[in-house]
N, CA, C and O atoms as a Tripos MOL2 file, in Angstrom:
@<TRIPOS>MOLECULE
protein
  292   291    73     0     0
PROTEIN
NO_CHARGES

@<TRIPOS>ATOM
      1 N         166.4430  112.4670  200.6110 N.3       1 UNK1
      2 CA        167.1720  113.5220  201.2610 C.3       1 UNK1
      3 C         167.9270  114.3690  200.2370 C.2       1 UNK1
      4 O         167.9980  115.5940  200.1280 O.2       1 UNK1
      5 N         168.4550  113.4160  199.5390 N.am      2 UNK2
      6 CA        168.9340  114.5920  198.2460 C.3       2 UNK2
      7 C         168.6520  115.4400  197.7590 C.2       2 UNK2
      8 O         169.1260  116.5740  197.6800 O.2       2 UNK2
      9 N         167.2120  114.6150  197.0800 N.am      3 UNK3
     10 CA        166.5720  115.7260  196.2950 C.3       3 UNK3
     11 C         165.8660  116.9520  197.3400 C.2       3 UNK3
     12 O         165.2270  117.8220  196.7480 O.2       3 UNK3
     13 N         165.9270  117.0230  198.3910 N.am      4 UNK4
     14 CA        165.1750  118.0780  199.2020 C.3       4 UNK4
     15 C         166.6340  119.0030  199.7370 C.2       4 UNK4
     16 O         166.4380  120.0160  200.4080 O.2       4 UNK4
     17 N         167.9180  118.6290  199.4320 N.am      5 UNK5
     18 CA        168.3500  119.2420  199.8440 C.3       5 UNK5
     19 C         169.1680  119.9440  198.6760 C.2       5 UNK5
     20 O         169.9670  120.8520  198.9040 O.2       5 UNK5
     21 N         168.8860  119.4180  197.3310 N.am      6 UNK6
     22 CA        168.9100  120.2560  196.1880 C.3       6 UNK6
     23 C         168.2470  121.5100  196.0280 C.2       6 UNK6
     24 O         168.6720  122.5770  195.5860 O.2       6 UNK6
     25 N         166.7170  121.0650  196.6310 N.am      7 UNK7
     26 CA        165.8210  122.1080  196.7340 C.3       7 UNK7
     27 C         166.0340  123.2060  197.1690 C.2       7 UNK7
     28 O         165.9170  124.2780  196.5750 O.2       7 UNK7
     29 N         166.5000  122.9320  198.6920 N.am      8 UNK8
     30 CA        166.9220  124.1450  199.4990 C.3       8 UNK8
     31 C         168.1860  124.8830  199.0430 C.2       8 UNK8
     32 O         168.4500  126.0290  199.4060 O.2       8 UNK8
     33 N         169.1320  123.9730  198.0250 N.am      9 UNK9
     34 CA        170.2170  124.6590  197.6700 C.3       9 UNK9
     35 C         169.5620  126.0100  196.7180 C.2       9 UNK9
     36 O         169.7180  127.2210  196.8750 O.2       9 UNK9
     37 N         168.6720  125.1370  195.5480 N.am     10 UNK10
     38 CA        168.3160  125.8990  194.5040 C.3      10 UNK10
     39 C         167.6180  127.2080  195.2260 C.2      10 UNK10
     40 O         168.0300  128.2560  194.7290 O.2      10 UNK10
     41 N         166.5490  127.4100  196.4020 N.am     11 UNK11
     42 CA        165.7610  127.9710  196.8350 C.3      11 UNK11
     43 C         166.6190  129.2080  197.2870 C.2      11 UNK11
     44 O         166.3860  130.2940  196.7560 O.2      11 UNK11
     45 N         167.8930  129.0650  198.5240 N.am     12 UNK12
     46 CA        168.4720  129.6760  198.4570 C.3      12 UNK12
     47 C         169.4930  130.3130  198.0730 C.2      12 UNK12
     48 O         169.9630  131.2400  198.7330 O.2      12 UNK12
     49 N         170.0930  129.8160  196.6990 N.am     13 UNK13
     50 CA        170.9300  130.2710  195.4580 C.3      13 UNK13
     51 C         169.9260  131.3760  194.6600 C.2      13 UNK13
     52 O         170.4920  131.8890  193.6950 O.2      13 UNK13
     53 N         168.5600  131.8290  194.8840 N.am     14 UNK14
     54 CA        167.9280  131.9870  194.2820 C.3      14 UNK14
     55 C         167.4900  133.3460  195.0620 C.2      14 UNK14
     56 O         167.5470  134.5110  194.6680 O.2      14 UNK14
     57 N         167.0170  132.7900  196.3470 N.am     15 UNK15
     58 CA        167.0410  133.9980  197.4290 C.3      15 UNK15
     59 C         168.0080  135.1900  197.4780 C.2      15 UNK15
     60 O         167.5950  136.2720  197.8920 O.2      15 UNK15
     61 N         169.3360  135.0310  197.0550 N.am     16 UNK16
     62 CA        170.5650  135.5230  197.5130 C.3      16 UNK16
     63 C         171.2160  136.2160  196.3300 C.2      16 UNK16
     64 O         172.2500  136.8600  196.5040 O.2      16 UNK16
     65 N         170.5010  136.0830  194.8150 N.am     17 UNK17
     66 CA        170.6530  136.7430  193.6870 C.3      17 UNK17
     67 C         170.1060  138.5990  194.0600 C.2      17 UNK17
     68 O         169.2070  138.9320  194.8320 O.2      17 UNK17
     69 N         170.9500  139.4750  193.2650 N.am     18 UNK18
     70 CA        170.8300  140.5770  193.6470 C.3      18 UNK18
     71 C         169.4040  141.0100  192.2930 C.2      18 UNK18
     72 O         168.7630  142.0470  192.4640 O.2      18 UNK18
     73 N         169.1520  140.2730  191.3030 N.am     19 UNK19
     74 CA        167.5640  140.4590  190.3600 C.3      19 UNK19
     75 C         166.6860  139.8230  190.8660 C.2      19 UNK19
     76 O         166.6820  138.7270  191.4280 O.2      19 UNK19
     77 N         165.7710  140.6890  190.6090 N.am     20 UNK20
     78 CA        164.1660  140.2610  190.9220 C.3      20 UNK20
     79 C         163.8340  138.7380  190.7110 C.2      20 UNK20
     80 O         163.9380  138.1330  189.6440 O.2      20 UNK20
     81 N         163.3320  138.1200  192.1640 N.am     21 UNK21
     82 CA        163.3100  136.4110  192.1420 C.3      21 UNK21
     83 C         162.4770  136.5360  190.8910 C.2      21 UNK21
     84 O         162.0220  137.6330  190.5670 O.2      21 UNK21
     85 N         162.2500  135.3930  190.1410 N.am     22 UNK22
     86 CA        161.7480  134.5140  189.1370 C.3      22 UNK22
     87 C         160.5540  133.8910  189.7870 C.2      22 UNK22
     88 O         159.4640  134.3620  189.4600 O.2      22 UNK22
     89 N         160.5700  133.0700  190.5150 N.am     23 UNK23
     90 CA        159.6670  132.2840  191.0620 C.3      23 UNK23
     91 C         159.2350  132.7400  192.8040 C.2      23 UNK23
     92 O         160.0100  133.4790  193.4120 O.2      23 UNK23
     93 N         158.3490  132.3840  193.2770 N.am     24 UNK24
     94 CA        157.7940  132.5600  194.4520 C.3      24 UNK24
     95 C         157.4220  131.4970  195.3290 C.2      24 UNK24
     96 O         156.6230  130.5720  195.1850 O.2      24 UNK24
     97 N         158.3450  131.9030  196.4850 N.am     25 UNK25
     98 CA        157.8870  130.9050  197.7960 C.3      25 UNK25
     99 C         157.1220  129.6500  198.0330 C.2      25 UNK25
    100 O         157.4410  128.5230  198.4140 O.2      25 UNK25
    101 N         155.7390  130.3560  197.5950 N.am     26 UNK26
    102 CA        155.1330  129.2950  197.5920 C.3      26 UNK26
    103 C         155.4180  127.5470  196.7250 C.2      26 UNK26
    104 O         155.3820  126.4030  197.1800 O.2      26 UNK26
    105 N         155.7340  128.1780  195.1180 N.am     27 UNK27
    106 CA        156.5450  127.0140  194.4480 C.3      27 UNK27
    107 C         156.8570  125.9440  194.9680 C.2      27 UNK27
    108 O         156.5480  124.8070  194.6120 O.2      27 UNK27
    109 N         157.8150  126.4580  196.2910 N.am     28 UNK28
    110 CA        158.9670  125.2730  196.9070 C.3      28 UNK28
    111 C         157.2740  124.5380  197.5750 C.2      28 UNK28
    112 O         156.8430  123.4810  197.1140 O.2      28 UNK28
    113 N         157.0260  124.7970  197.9380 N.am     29 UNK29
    114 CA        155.7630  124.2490  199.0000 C.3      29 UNK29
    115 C         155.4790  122.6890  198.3980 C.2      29 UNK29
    116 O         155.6860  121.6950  199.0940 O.2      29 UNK29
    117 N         154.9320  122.6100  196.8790 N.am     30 UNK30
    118 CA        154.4220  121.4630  196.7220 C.3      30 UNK30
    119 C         155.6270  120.1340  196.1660 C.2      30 UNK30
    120 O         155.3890  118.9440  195.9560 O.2      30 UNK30
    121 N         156.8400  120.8360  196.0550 N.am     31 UNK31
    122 CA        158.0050  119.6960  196.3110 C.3      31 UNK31
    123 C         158.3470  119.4020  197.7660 C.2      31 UNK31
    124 O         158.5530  118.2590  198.1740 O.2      31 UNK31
    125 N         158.3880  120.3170  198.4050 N.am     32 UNK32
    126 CA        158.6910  119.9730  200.0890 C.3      32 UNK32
    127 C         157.8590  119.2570  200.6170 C.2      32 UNK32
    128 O         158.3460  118.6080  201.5430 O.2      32 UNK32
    129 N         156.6560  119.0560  200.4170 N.am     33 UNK33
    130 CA        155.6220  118.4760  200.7260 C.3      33 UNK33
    131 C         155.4930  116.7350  199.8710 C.2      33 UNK33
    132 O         155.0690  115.7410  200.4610 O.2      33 UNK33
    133 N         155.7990  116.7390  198.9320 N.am     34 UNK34
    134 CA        156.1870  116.1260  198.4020 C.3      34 UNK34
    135 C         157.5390  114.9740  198.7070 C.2      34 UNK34
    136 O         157.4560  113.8970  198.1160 O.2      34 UNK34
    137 N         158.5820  115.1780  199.4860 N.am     35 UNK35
    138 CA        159.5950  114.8130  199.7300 C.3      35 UNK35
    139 C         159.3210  114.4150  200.9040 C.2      35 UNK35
    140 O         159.9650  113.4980  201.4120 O.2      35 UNK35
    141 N         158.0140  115.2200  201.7370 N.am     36 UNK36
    142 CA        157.7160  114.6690  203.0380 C.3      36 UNK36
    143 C         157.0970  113.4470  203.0910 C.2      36 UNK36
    144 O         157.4320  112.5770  203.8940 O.2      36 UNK36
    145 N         155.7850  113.2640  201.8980 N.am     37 UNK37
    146 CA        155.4110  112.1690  202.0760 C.3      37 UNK37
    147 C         156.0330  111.1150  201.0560 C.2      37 UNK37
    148 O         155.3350  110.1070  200.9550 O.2      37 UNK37
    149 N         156.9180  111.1170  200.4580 N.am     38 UNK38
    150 CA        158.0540  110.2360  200.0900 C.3      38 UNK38
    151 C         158.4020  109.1770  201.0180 C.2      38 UNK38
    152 O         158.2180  107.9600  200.9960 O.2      38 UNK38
    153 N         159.2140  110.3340  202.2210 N.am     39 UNK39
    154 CA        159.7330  109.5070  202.9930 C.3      39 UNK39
    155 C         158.7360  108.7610  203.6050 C.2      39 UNK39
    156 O         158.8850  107.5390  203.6410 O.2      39 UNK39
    157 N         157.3560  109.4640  204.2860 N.am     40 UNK40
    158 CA        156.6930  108.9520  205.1040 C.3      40 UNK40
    159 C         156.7610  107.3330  204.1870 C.2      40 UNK40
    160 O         157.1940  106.3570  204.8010 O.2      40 UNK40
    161 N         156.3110  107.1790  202.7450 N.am     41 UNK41
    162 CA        155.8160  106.0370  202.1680 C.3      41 UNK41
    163 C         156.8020  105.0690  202.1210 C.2      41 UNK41
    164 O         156.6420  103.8540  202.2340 O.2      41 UNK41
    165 N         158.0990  105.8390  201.9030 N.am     42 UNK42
    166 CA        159.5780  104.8440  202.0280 C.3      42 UNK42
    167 C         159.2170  103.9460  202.9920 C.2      42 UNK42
    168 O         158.9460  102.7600  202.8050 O.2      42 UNK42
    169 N         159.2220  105.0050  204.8410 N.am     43 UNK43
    170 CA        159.2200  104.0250  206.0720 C.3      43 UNK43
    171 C         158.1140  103.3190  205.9000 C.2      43 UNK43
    172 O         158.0110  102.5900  206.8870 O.2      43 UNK43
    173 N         157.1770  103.1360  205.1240 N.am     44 UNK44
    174 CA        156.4750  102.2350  205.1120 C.3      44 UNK44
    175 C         156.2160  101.0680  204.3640 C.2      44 UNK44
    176 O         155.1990  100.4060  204.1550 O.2      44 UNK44
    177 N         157.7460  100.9610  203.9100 N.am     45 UNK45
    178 CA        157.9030   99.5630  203.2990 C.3      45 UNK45
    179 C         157.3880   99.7090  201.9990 C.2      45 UNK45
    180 O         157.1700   98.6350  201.4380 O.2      45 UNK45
    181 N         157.1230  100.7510  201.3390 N.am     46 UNK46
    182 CA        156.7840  100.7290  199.6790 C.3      46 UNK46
    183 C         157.4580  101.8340  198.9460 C.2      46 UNK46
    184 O         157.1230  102.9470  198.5420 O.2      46 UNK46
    185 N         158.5360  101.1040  198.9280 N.am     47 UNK47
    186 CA        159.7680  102.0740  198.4990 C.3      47 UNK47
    187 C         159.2480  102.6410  196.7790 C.2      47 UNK47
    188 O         159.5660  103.7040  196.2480 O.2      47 UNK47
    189 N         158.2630  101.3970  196.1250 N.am     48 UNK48
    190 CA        158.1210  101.8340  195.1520 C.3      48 UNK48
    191 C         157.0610  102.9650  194.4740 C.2      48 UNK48
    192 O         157.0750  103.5210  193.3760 O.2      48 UNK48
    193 N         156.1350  103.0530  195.6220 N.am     49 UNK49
    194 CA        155.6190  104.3080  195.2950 C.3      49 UNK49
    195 C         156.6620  105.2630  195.9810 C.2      49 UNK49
    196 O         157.1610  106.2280  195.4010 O.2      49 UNK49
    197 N         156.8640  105.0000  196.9150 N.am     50 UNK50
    198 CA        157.9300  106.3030  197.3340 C.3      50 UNK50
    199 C         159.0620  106.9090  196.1590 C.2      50 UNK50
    200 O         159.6100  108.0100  196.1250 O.2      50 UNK50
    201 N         159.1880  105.6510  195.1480 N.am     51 UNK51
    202 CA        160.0790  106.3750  194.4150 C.3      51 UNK51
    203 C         159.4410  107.2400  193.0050 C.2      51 UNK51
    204 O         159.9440  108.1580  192.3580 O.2      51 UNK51
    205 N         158.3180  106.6260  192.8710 N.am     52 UNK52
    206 CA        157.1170  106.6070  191.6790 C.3      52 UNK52
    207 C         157.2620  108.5000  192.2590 C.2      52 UNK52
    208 O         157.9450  109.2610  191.5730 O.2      52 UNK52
    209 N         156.5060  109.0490  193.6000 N.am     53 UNK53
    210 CA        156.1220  110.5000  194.2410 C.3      53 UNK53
    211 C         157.2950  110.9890  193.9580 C.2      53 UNK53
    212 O         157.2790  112.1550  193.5610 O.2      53 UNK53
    213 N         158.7620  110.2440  194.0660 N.am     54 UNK54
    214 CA        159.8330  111.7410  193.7930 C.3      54 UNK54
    215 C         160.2890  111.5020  192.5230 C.2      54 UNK54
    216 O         161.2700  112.0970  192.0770 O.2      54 UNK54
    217 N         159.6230  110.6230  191.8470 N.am     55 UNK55
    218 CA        159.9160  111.1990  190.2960 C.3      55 UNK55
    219 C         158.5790  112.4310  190.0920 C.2      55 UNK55
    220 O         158.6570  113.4040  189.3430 O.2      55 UNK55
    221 N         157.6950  112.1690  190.7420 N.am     56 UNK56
    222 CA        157.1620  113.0230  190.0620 C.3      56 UNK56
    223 C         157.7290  114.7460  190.7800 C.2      56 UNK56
    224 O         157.9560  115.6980  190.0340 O.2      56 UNK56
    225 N         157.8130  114.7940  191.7180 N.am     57 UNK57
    226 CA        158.4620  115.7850  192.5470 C.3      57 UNK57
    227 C         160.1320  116.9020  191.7190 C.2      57 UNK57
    228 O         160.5270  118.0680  191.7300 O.2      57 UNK57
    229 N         160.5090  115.7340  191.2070 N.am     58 UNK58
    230 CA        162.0810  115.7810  190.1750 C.3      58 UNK58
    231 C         161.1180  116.3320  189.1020 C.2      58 UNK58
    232 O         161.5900  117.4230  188.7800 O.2      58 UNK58
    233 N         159.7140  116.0420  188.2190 N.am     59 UNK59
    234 CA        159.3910  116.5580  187.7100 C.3      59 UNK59
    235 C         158.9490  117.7600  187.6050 C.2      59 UNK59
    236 O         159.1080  118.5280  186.6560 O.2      59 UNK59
    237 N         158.3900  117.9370  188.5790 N.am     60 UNK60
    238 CA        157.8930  119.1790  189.1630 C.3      60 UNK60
    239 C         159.0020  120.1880  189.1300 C.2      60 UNK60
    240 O         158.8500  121.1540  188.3810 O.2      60 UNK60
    241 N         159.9150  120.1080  189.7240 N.am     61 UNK61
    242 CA        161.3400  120.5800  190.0680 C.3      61 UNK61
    243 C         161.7790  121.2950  188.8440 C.2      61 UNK61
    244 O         161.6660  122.5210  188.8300 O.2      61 UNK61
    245 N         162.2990  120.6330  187.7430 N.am     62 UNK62
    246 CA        162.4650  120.9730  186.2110 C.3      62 UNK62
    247 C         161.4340  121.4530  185.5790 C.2      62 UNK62
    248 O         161.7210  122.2300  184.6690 O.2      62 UNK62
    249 N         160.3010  121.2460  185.7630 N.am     63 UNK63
    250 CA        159.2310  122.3470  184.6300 C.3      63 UNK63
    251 C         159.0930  123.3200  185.5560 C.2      63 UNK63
    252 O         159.6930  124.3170  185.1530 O.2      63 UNK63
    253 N         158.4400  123.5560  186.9100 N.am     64 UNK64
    254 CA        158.3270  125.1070  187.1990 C.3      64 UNK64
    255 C         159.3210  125.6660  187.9840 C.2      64 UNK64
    256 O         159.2290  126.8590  188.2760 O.2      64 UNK64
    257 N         160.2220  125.0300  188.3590 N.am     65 UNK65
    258 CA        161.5720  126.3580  188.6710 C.3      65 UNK65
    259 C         162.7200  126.1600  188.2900 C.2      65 UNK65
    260 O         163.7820  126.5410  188.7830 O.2      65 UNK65
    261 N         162.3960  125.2050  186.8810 N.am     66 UNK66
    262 CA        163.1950  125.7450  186.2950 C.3      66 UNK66
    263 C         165.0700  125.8810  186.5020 C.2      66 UNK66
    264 O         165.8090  126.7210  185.9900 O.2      66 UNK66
    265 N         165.3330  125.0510  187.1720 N.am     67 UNK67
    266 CA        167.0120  124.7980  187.9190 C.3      67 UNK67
    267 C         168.3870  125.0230  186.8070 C.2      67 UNK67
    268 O         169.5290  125.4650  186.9370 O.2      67 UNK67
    269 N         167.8880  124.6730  186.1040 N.am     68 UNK68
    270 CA        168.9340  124.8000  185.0670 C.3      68 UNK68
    271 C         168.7240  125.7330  183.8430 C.2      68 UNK68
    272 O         169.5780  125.4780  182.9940 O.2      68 UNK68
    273 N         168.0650  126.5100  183.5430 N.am     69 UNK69
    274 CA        167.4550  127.6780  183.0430 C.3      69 UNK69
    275 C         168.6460  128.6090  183.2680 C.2      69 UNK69
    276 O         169.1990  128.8360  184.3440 O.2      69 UNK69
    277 N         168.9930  129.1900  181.8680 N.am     70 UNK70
    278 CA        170.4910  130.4280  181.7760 C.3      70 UNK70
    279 C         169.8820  131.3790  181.9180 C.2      70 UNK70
    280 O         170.3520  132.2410  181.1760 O.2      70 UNK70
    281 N         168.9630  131.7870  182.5390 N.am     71 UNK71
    282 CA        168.5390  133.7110  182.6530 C.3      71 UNK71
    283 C         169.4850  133.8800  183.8580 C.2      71 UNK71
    284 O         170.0890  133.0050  184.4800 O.2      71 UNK71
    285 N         169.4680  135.2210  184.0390 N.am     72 UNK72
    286 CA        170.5100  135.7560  185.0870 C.3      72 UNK72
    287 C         169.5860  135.8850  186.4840 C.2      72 UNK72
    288 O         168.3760  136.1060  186.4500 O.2      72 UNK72
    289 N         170.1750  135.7520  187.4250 N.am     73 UNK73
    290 CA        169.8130  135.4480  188.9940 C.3      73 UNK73
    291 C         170.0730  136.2690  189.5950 C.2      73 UNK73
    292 O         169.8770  136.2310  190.8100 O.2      73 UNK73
@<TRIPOS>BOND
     1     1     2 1
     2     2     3 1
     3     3     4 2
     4     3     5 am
     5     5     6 1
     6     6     7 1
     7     7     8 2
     8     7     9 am
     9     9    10 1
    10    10    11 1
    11    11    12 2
    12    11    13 am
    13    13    14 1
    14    14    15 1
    15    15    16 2
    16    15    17 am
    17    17    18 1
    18    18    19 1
    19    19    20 2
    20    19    21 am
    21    21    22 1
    22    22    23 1
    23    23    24 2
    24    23    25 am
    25    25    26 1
    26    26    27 1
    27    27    28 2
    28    27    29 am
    29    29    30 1
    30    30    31 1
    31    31    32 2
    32    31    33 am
    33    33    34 1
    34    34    35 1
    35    35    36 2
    36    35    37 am
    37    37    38 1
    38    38    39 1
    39    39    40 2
    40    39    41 am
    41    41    42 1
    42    42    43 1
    43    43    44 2
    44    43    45 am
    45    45    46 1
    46    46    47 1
    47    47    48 2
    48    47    49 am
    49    49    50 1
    50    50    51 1
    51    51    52 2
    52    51    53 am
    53    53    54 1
    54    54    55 1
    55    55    56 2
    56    55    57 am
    57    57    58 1
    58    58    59 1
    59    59    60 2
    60    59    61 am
    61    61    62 1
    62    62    63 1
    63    63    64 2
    64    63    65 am
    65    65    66 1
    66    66    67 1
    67    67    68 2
    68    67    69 am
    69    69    70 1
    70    70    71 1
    71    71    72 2
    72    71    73 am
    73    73    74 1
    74    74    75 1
    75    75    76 2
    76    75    77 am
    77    77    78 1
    78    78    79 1
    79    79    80 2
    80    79    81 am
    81    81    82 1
    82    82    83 1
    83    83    84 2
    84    83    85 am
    85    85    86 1
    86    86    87 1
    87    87    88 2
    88    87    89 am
    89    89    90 1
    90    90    91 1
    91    91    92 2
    92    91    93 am
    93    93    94 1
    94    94    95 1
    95    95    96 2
    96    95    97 am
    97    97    98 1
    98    98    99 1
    99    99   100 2
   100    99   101 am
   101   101   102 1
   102   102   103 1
   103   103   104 2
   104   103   105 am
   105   105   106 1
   106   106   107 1
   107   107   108 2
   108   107   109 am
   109   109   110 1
   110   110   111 1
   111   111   112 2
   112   111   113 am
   113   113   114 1
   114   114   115 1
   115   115   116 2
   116   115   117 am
   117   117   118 1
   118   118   119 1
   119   119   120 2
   120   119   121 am
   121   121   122 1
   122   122   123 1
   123   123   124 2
   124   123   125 am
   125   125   126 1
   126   126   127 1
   127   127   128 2
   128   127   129 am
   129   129   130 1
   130   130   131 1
   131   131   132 2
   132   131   133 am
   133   133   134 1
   134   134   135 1
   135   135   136 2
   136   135   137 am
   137   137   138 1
   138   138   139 1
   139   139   140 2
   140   139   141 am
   141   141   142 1
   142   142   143 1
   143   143   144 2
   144   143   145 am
   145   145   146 1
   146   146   147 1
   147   147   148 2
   148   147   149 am
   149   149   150 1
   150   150   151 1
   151   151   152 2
   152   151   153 am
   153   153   154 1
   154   154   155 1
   155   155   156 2
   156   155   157 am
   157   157   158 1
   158   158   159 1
   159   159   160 2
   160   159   161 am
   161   161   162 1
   162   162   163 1
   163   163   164 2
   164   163   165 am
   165   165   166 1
   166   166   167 1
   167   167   168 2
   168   167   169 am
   169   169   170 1
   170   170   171 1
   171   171   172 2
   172   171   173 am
   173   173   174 1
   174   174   175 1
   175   175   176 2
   176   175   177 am
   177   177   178 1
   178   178   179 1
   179   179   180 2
   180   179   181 am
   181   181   182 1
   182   182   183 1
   183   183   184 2
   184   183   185 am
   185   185   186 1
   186   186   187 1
   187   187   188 2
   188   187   189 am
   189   189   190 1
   190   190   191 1
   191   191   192 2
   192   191   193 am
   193   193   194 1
   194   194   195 1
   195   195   196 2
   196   195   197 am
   197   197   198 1
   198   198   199 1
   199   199   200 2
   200   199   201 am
   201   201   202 1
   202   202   203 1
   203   203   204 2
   204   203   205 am
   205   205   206 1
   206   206   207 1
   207   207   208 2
   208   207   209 am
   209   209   210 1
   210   210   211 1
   211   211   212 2
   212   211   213 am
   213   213   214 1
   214   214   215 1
   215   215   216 2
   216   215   217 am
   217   217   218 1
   218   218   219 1
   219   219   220 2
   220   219   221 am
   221   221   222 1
   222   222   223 1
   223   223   224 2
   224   223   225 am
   225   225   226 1
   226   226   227 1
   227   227   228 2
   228   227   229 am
   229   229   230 1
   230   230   231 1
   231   231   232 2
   232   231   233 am
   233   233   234 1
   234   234   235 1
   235   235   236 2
   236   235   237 am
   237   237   238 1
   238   238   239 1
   239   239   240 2
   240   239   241 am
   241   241   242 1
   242   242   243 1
   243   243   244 2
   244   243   245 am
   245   245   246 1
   246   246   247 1
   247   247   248 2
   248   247   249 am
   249   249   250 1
   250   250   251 1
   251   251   252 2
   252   251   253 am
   253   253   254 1
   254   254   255 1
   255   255   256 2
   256   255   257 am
   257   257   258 1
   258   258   259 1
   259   259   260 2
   260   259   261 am
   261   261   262 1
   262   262   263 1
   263   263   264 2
   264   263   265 am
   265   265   266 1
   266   266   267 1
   267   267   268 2
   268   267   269 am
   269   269   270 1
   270   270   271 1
   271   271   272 2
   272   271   273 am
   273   273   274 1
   274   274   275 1
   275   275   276 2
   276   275   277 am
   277   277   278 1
   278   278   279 1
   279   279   280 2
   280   279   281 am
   281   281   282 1
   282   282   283 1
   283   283   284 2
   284   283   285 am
   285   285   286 1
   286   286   287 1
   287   287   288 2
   288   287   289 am
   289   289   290 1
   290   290   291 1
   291   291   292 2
@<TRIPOS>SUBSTRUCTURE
     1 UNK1         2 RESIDUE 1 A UNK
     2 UNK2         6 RESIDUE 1 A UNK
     3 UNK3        10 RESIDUE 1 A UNK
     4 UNK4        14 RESIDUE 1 A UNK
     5 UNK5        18 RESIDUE 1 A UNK
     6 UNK6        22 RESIDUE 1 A UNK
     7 UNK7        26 RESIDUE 1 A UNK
     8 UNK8        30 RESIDUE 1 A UNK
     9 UNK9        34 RESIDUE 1 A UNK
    10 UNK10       38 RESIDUE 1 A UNK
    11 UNK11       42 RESIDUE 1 A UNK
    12 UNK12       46 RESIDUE 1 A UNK
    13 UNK13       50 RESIDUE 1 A UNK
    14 UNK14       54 RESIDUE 1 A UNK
    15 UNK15       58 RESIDUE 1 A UNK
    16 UNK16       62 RESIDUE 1 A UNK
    17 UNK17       66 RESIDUE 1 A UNK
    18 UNK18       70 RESIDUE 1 A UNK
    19 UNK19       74 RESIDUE 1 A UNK
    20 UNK20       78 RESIDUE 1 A UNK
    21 UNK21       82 RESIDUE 1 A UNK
    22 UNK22       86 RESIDUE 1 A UNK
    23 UNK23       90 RESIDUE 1 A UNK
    24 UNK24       94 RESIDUE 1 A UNK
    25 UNK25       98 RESIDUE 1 A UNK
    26 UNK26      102 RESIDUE 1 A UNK
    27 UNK27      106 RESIDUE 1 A UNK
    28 UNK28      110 RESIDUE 1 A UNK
    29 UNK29      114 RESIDUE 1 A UNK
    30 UNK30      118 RESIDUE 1 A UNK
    31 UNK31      122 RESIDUE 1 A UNK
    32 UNK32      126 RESIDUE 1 A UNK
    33 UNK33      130 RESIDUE 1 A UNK
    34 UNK34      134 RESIDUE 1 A UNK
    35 UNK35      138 RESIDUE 1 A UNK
    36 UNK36      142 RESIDUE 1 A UNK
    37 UNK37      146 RESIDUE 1 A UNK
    38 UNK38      150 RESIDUE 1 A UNK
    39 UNK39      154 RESIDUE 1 A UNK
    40 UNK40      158 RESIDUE 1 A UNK
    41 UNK41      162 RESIDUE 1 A UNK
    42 UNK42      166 RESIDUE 1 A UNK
    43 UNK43      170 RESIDUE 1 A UNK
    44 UNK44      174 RESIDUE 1 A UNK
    45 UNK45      178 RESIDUE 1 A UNK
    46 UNK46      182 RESIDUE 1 A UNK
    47 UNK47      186 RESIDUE 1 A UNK
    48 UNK48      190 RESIDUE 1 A UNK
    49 UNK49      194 RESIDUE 1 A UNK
    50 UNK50      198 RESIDUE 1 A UNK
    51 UNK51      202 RESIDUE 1 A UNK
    52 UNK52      206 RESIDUE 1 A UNK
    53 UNK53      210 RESIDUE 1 A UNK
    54 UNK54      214 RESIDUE 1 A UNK
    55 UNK55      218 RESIDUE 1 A UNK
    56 UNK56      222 RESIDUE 1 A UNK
    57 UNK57      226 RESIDUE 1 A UNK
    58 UNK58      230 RESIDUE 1 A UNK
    59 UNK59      234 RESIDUE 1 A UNK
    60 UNK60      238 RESIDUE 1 A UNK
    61 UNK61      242 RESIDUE 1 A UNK
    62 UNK62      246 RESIDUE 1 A UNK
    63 UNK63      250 RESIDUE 1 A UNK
    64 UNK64      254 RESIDUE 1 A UNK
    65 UNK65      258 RESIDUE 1 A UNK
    66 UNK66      262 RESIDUE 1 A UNK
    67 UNK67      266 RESIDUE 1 A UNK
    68 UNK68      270 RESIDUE 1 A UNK
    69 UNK69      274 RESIDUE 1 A UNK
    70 UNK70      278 RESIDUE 1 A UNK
    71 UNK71      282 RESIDUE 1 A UNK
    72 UNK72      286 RESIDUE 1 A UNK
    73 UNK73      290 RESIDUE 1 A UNK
């Protein structure tokens, strides 16, 4: 839940900048999707791939959009 609701922070901190977005919509798609079947794998009693998918998701997160990146917004 965290990390998806980092997402949406970053997504719309990003939306709401008065310069031309950086990244595009679609982006968020394959972490959200990602966080979905997380959980699905959590409730299914294998917490450890569930956690294995949102590292990779956290990865995803930091190489293409980039969250902590000093360009102006």
């Amino acid at each position: 839940m965290g990390v998806f609701a980092g997402l949406i922070v970053l997504f719309l901190h990003r939306s709401m900048g008065t310069a031309e977005p950086r990244d595009h919509l679609w982006q968020y798609l394959p972490p959200a999707v990602g966080c979905a079947i997380a959980n699905y794998i959590g409730n299914q009693g294998l917490g450890i791939w569930a956690g294995l998918i949102l590292l990779g998701v956290i990865g995803y997160i930091l190489v293409v959009l980039k969250p902590f990146d000093q360009a102006p917004s």
